[in-house]
gemmi code that builds the backbone of each chain (N, CA, C; Angstrom):
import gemmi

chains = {
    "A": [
        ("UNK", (33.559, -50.892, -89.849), (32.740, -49.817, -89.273), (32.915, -49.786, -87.756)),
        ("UNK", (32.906, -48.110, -87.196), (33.175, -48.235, -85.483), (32.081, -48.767, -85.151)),
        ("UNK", (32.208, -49.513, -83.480), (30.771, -49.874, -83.300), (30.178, -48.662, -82.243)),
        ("UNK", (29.204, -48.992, -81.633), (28.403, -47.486, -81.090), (28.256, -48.074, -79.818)),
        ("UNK", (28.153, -46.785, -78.937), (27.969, -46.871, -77.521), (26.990, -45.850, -77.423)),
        ("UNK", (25.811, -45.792, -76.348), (25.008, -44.776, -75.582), (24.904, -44.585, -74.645)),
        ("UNK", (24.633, -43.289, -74.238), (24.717, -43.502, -73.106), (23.821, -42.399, -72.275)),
        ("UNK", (22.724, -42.743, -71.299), (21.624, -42.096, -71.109), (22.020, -41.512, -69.897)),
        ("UNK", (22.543, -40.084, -69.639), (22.563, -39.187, -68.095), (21.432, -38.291, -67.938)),
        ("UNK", (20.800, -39.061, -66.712), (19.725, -38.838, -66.682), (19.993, -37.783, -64.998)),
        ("UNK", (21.161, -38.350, -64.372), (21.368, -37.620, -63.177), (22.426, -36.302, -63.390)),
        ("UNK", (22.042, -35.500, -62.394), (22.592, -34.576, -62.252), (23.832, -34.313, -61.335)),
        ("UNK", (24.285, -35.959, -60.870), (25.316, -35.551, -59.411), (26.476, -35.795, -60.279)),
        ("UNK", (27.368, -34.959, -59.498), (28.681, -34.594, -59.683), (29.303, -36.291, -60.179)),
        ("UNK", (29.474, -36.823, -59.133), (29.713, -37.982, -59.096), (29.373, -39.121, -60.379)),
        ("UNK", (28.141, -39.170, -60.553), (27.560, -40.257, -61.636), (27.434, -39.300, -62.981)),
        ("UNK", (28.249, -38.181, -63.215), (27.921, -37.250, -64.330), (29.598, -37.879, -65.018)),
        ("UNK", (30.528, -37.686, -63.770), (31.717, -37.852, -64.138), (32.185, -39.398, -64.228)),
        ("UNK", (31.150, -40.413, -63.721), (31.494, -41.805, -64.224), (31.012, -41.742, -65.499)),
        ("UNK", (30.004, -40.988, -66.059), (29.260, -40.972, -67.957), (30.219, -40.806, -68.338)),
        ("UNK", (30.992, -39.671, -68.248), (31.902, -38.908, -68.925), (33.375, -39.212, -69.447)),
        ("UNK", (33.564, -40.530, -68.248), (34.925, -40.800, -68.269), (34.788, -42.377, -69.194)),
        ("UNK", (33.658, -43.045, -68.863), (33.440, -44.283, -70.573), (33.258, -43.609, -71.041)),
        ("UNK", (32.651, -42.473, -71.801), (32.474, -41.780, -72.792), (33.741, -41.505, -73.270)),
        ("UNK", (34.697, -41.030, -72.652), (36.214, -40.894, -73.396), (36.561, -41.964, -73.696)),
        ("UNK", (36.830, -42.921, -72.771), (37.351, -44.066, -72.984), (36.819, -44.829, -73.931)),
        ("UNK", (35.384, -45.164, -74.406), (34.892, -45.704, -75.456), (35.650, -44.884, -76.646)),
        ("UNK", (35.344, -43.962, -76.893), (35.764, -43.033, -78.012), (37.627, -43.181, -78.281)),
        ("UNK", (38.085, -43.584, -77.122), (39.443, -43.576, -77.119), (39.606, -44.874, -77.600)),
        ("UNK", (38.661, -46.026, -77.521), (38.717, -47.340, -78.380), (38.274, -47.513, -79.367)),
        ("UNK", (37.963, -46.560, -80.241), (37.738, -46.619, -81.502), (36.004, -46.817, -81.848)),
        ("UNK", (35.749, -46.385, -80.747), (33.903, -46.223, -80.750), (33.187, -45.229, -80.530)),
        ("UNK", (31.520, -45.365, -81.962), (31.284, -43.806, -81.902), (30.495, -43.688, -80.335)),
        ("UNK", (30.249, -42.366, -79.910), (29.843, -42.639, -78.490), (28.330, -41.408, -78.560)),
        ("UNK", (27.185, -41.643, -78.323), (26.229, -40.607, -78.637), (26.066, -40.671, -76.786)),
        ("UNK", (25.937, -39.811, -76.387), (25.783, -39.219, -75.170), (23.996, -38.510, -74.680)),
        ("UNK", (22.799, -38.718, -74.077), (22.002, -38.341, -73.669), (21.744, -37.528, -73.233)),
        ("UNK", (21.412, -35.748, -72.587), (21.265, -35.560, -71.481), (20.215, -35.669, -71.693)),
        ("UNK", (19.293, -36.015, -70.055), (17.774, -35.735, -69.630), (17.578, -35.458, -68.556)),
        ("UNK", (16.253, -34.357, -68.475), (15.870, -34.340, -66.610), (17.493, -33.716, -65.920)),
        ("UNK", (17.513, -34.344, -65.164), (18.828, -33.463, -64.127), (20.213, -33.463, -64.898)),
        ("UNK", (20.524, -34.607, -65.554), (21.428, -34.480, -66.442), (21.644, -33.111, -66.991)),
        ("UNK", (20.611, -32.474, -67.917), (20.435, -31.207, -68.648), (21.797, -30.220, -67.970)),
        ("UNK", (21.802, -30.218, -66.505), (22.416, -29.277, -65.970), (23.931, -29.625, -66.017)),
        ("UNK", (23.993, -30.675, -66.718), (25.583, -30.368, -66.845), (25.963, -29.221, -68.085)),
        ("UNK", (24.769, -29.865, -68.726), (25.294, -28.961, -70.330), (24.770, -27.626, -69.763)),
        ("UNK", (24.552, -27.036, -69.226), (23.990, -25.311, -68.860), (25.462, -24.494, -68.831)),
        ("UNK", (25.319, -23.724, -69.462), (26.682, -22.293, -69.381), (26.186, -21.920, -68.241)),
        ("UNK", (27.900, -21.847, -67.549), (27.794, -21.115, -66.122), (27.470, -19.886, -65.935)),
        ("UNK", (27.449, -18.935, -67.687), (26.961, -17.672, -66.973), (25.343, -17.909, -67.506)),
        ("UNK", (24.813, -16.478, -66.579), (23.197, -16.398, -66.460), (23.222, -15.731, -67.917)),
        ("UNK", (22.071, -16.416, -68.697), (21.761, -15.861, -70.170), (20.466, -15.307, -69.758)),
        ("UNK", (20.345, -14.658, -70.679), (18.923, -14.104, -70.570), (17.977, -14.470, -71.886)),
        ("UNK", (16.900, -14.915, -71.098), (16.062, -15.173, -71.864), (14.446, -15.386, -71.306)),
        ("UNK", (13.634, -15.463, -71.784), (12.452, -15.377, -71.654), (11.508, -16.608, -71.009)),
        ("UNK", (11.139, -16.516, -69.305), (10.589, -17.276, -68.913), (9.273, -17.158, -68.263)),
        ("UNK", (8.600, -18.207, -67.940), (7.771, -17.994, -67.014), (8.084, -18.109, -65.709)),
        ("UNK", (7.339, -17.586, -64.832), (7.568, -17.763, -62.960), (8.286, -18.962, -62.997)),
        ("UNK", (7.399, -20.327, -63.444), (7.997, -21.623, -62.846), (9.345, -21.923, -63.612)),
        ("UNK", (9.583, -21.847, -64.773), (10.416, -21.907, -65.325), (11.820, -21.450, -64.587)),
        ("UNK", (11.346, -19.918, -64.041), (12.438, -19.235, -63.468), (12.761, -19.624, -61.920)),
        ("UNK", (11.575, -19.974, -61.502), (12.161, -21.269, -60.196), (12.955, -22.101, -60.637)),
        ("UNK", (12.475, -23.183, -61.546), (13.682, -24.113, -61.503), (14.538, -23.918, -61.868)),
        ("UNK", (15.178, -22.847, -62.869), (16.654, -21.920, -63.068), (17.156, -21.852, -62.113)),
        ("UNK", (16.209, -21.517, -60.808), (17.593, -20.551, -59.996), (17.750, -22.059, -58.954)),
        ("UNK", (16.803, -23.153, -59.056), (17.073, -24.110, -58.143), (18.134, -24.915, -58.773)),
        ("UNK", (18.191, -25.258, -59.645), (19.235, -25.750, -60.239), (20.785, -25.706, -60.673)),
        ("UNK", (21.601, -26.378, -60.337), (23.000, -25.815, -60.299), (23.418, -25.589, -62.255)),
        ("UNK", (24.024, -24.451, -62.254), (24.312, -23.904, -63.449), (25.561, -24.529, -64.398)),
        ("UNK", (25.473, -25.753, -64.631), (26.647, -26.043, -65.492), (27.282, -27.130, -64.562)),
        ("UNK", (28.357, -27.956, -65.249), (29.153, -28.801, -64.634), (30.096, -28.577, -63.615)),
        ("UNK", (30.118, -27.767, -63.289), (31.395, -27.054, -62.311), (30.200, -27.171, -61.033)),
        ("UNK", (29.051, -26.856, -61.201), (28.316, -26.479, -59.897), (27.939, -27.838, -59.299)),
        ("UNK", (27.835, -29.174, -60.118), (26.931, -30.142, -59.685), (27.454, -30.967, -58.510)),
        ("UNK", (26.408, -31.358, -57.607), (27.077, -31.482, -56.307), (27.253, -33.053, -56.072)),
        ("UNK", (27.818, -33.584, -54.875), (27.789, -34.987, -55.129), (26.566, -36.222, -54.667)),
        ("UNK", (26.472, -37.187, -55.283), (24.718, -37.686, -54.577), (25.294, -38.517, -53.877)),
        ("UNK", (26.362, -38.522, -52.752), (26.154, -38.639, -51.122), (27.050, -37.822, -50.812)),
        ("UNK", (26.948, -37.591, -49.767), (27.922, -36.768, -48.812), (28.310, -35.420, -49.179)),
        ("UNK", (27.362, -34.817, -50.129), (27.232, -33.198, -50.319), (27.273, -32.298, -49.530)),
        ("UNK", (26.710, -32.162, -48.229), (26.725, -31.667, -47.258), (26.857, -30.260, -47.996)),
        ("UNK", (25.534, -29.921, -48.481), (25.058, -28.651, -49.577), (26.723, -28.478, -49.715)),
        ("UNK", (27.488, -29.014, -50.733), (28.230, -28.572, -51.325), (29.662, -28.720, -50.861)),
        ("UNK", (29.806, -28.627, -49.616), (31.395, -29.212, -49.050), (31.824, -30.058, -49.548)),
        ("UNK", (30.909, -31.386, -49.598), (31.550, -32.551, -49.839), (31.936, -32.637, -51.561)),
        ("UNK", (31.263, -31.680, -52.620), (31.576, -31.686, -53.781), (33.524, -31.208, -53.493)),
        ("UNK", (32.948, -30.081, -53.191), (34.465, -29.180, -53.204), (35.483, -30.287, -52.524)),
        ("UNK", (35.110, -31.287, -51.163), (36.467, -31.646, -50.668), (36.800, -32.397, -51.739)),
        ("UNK", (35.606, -33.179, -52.557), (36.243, -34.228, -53.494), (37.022, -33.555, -54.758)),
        ("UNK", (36.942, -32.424, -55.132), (37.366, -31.463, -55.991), (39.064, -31.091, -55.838)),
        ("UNK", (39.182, -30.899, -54.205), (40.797, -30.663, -54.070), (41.271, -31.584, -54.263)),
        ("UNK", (40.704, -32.856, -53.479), (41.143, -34.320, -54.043), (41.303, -34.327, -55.213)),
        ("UNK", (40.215, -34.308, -56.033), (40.908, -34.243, -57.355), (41.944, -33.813, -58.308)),
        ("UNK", (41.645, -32.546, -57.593), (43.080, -32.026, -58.366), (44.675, -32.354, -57.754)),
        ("UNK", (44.629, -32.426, -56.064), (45.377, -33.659, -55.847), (46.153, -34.165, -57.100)),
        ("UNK", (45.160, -35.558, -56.877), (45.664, -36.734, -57.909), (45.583, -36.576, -59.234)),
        ("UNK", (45.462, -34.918, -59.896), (45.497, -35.152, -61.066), (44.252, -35.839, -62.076)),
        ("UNK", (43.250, -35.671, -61.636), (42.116, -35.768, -61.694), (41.310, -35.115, -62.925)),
        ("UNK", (40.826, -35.505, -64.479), (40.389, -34.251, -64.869), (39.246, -33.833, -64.271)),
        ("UNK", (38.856, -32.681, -64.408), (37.460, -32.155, -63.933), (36.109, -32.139, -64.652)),
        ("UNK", (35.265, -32.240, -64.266), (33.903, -32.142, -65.000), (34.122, -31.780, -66.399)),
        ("UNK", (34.589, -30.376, -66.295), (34.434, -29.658, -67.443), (35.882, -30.184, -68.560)),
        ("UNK", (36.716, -30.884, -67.832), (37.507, -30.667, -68.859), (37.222, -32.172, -69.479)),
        ("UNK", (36.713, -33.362, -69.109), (36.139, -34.163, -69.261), (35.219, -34.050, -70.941)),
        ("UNK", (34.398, -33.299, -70.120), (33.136, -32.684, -71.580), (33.523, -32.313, -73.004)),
        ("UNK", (34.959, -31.246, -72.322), (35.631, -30.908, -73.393), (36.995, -31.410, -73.794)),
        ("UNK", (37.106, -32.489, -73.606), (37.857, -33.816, -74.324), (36.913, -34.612, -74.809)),
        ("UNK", (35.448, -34.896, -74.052), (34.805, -35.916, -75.146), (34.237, -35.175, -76.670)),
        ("UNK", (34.176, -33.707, -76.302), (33.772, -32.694, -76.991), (34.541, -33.146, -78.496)),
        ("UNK", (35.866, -33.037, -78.327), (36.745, -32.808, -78.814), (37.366, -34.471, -79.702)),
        ("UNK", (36.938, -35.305, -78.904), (36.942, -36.779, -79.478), (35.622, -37.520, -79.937)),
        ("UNK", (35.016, -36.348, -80.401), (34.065, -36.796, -81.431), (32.758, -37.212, -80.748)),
        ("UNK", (32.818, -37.199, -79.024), (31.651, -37.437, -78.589), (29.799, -36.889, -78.438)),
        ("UNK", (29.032, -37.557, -79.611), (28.170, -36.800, -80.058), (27.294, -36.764, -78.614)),
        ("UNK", (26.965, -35.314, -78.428), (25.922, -35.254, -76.742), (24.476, -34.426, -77.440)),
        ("UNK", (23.767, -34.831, -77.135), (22.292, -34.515, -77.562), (21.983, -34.127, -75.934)),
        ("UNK", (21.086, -33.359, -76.403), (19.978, -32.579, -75.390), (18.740, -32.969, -75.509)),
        ("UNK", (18.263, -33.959, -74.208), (16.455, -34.017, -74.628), (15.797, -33.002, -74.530)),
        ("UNK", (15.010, -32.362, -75.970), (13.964, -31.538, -75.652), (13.031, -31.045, -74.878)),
        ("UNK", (12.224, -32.799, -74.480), (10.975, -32.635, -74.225), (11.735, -32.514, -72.331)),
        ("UNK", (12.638, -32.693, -72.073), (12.995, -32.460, -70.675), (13.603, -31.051, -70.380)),
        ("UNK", (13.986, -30.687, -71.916), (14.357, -29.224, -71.417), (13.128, -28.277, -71.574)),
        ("UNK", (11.944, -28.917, -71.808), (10.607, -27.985, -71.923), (10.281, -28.142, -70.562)),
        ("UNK", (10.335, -29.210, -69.901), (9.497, -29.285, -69.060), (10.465, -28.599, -67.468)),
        ("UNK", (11.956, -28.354, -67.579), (12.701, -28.051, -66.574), (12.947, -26.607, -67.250)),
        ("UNK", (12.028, -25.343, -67.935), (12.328, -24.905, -69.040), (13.755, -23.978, -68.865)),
        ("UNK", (14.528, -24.753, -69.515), (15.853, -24.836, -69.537), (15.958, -24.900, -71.114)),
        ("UNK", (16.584, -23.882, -71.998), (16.242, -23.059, -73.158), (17.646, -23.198, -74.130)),
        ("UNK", (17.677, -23.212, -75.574), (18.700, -24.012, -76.451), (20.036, -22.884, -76.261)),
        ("UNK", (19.332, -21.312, -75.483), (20.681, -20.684, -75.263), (21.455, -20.635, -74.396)),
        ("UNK", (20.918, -21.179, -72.965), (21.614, -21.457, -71.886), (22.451, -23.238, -72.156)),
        ("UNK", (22.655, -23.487, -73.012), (23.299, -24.746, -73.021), (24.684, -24.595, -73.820)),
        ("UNK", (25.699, -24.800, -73.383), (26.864, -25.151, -74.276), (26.579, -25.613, -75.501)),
        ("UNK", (27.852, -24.714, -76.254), (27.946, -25.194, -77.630), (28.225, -26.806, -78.035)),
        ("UNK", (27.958, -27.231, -79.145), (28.353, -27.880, -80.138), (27.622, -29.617, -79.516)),
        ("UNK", (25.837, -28.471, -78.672), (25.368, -30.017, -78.198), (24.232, -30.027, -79.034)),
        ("UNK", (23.637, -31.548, -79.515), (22.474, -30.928, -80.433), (21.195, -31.313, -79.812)),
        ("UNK", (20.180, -31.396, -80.183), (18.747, -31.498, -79.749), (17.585, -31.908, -80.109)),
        ("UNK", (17.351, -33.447, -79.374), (16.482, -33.601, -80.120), (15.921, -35.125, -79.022)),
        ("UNK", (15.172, -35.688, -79.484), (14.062, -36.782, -78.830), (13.940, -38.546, -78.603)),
        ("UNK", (13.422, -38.691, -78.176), (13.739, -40.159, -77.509), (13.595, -41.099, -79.049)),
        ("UNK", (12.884, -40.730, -80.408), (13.377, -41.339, -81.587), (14.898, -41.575, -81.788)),
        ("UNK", (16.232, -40.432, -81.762), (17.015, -40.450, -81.964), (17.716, -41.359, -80.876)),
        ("UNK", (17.694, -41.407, -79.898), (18.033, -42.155, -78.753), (18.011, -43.243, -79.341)),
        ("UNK", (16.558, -43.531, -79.425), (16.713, -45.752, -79.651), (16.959, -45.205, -80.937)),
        ("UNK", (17.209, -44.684, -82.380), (17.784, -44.944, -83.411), (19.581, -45.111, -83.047)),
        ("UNK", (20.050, -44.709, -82.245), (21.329, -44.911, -81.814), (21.453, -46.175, -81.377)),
        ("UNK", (20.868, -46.412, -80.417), (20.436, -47.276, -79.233), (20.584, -48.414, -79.798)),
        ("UNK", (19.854, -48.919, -81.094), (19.422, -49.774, -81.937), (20.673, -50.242, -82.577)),
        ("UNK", (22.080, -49.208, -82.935), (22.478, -49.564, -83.383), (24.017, -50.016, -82.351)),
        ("UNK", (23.345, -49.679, -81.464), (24.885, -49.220, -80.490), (24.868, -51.153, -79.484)),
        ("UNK", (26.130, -51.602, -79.013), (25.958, -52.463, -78.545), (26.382, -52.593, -76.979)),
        ("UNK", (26.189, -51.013, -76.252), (26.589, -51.154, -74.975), (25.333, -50.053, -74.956)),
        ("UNK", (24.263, -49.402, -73.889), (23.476, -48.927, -73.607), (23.686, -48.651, -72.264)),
        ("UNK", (23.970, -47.660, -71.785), (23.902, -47.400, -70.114), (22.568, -46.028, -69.984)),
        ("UNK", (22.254, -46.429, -68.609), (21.466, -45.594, -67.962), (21.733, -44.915, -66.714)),
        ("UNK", (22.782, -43.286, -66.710), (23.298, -43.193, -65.449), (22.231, -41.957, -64.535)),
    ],
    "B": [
        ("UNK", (60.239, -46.329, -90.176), (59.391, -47.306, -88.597), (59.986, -45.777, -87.238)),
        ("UNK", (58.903, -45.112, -87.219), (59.625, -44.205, -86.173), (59.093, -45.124, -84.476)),
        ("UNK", (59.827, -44.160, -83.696), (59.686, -44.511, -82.058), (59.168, -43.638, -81.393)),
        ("UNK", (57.730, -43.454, -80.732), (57.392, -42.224, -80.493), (57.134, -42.478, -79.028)),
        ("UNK", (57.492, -41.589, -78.009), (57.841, -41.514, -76.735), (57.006, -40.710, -76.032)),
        ("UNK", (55.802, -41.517, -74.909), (55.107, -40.768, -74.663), (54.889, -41.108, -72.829)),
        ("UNK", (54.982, -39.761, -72.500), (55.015, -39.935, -71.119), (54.002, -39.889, -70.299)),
        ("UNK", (52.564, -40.223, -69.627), (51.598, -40.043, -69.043), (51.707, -40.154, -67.636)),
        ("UNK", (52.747, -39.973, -67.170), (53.335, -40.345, -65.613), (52.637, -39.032, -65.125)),
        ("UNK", (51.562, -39.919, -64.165), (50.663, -38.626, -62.734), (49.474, -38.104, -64.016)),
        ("UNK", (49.135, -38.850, -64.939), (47.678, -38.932, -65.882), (46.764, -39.900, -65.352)),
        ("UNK", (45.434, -39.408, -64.405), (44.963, -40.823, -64.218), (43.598, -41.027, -65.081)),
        ("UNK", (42.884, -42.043, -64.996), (42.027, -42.557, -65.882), (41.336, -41.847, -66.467)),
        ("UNK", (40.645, -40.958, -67.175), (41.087, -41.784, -68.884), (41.967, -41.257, -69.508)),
        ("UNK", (42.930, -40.621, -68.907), (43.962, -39.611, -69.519), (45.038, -40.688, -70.307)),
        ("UNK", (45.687, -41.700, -70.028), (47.133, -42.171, -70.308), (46.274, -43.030, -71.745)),
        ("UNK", (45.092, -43.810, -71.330), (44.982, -44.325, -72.690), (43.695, -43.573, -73.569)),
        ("UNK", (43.968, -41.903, -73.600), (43.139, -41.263, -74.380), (44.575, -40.580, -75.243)),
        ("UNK", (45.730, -40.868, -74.608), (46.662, -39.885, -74.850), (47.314, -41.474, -75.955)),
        ("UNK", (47.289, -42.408, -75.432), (47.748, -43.672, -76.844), (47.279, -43.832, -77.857)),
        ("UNK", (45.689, -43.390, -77.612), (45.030, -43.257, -78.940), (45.378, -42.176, -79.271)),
        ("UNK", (45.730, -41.519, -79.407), (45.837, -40.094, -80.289), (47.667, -39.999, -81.003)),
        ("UNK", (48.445, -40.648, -80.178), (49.408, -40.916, -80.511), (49.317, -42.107, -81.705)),
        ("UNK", (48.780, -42.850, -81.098), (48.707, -43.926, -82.220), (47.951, -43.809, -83.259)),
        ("UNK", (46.955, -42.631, -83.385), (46.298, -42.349, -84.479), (46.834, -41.843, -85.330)),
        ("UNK", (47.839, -40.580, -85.096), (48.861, -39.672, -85.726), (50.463, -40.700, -86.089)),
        ("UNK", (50.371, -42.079, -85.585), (51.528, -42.751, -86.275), (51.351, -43.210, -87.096)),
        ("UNK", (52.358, -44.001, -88.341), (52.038, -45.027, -89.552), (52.327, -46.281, -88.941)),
        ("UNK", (52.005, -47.202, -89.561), (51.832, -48.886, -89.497), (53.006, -48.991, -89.381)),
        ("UNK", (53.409, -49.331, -88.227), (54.945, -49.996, -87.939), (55.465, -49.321, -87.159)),
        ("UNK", (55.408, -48.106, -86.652), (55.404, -47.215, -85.681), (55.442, -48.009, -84.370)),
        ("UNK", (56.291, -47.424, -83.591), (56.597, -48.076, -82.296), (55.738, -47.177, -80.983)),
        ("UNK", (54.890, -47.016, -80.283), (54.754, -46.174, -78.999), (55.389, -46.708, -78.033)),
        ("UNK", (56.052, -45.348, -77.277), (56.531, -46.222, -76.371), (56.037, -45.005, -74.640)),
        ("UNK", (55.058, -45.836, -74.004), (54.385, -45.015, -72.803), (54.586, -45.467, -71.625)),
        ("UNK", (55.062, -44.238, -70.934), (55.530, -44.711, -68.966), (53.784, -43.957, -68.543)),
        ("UNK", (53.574, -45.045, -67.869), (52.274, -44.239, -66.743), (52.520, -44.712, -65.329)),
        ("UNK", (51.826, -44.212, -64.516), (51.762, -44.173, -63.143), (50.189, -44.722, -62.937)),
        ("UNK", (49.405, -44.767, -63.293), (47.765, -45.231, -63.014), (48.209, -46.995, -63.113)),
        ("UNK", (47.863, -47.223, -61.652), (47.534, -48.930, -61.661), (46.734, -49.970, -63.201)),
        ("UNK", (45.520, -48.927, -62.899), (44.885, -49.714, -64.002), (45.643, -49.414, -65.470)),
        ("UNK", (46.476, -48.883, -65.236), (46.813, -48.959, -66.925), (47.051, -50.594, -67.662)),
        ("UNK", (47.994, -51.205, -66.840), (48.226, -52.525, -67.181), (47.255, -53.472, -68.386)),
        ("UNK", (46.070, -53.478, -67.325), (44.790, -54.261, -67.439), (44.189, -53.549, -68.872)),
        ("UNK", (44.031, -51.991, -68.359), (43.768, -51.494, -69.482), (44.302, -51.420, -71.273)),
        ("UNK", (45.396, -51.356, -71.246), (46.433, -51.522, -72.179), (45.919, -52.545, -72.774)),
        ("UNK", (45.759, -53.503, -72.550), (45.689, -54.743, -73.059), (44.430, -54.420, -73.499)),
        ("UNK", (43.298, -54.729, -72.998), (41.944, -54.442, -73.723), (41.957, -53.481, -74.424)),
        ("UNK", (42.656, -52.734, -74.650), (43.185, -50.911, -75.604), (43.175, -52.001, -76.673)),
        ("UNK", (44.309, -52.554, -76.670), (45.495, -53.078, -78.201), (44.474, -54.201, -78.986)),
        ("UNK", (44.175, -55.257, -77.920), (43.015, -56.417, -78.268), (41.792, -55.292, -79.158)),
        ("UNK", (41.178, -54.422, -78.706), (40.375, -53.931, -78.886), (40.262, -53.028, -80.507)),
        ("UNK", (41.453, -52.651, -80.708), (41.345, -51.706, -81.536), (42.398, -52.151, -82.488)),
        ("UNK", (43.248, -53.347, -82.318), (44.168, -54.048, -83.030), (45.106, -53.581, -83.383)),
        ("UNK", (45.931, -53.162, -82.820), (47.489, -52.366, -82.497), (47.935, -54.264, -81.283)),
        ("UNK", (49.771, -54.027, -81.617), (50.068, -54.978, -80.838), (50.941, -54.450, -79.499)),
        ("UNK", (50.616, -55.140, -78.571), (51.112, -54.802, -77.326), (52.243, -55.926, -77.526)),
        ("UNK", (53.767, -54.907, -77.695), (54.808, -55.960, -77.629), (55.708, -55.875, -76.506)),
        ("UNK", (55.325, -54.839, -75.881), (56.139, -55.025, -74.024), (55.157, -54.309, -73.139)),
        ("UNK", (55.307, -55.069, -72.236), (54.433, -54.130, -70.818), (55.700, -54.890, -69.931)),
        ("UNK", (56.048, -53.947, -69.204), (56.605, -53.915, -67.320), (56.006, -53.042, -66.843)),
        ("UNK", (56.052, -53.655, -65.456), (55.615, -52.969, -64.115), (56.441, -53.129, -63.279)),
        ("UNK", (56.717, -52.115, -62.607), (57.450, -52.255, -61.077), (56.373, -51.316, -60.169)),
        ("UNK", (57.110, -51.043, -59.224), (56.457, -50.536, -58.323), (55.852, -49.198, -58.075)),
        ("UNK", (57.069, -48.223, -59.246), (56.322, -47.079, -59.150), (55.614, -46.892, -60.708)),
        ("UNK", (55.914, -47.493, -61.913), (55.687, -47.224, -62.910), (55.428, -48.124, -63.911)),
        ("UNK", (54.463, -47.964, -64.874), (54.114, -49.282, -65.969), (54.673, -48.663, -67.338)),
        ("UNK", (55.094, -49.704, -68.240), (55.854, -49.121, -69.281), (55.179, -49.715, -70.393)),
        ("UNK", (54.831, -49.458, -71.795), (54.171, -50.417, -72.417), (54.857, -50.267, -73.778)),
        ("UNK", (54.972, -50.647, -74.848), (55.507, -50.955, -75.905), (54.130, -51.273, -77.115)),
        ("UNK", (53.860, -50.426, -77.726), (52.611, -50.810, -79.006), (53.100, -50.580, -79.854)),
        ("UNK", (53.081, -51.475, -80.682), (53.303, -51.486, -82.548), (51.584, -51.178, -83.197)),
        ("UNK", (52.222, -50.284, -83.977), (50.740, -49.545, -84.943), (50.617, -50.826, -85.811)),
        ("UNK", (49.291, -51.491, -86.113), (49.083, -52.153, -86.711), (48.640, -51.730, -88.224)),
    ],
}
model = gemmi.Model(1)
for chain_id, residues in chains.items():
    chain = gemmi.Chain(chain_id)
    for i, (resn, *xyz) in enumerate(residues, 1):
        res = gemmi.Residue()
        res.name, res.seqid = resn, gemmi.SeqId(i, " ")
        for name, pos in zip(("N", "CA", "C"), xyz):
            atom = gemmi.Atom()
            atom.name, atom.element = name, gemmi.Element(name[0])
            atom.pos, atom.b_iso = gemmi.Position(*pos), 0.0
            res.add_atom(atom)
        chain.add_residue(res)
    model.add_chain(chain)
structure = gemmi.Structure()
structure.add_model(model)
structure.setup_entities()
């Protein structure tokens, strides 16, 4: 039997989204199942970059528009300098050949990496099951430690 | 016993050993890979790959610009 990895992204920076992302392949690329977290700022990686429409309240629709829309937008947690410092690290990246956020997601996507959406964080950032990329599922801190429980590496990024 | 030839030269982490597993998933038992990369850590990596998932690492070189590795499908 594979053994299990978890892994809890709880942040939203560019930076510590794309260290989750890249054990997440790499576990999966060693023959391990890999269940993936988002919560809280995390959430915003899984957000589709385009604007969906859907039904909010005032506050709700504050934190929409404060929040960066998807993995492409998320900035880095130092040296952001509102956003330069994402982008310089971005040419760099592609530079060296680097994958990107998104293509990251959609290789772990694609290697079986199961990514759950916390609910009770997308109620409370109300951030809604249609603004999120496909093929993520949804559901609560039970399923977490039922993974968790069985998995023998646990990170918290 | 085929030889399957895989190039990851200018793939850096996790690309060269996401690209062995998939090669080596799609080979039969006895199957040879044979992968040039350019990422430093491949070396180090390779090895915990093969240990890990039980495929045998039967050549690795390195020189200066390039690492070469040799896995038999277990």
């Amino acid at each position: 039997m594979a053994d299990k990895k978890t892994i809890i992204v709880f942040s939203g920076d560019m930076d510590k989204v794309m260290a989750s992302l890249i054990i997440a392949n790499g576990a999966a690329a060693m023959g391990s199942e890999v269940t993936m977290f988002f919560t809280f700022w995390g959430l915003n990686t899984l957000r589709k970059a385009q604007k969906i429409k859907v039904k909010k309240d005032f506050m709700e629709k504050m934190f929409g528009w404060m929040m960066p829309r998807g993995a492409e937008k998320l900035g880095l947690s130092k040296m952001n300098f509102g956003g330069i410092g994402a982008k310089m690290m971005k040419s760099i990246m592609k530079k060296k050949n680097v994958n990107t956020l998104p293509e990251l997601i959609e290789s772990a996507q694609m290697m079986g990496v199961k990514m759950i959406a916390c609910t009770m964080s997308m109620d409370v950032m109300g951030i809604k099951e249609e603004e999120i990329i496909d093929g993520v599922e949804f559901a609560g801190v039970a399923s977490y430690l039922g993974e968790a429980d069985e998995a023998n590496v646990n990170l918290f990024i | 016993m085929a030889e399957i030839n895989l190039n990851c030269k200018g793939l850096q982490c996790p690309g060269p050993i996401m690209q062995v597993f998939k090669a080596v998933k799609e080979a039969q038992a006895g199957d040879v890979i044979n992968v040039k990369v350019t990422d430093r850590g491949f070396s180090k990596d390779i090895k915990a790959w093969c240990k890990k998932t039980g495929n045998e690492l039967i050549e690795l070189n390195e020189t200066d610009t390039e690492i070469t590795a040799k896995i038999l499908k277990k």
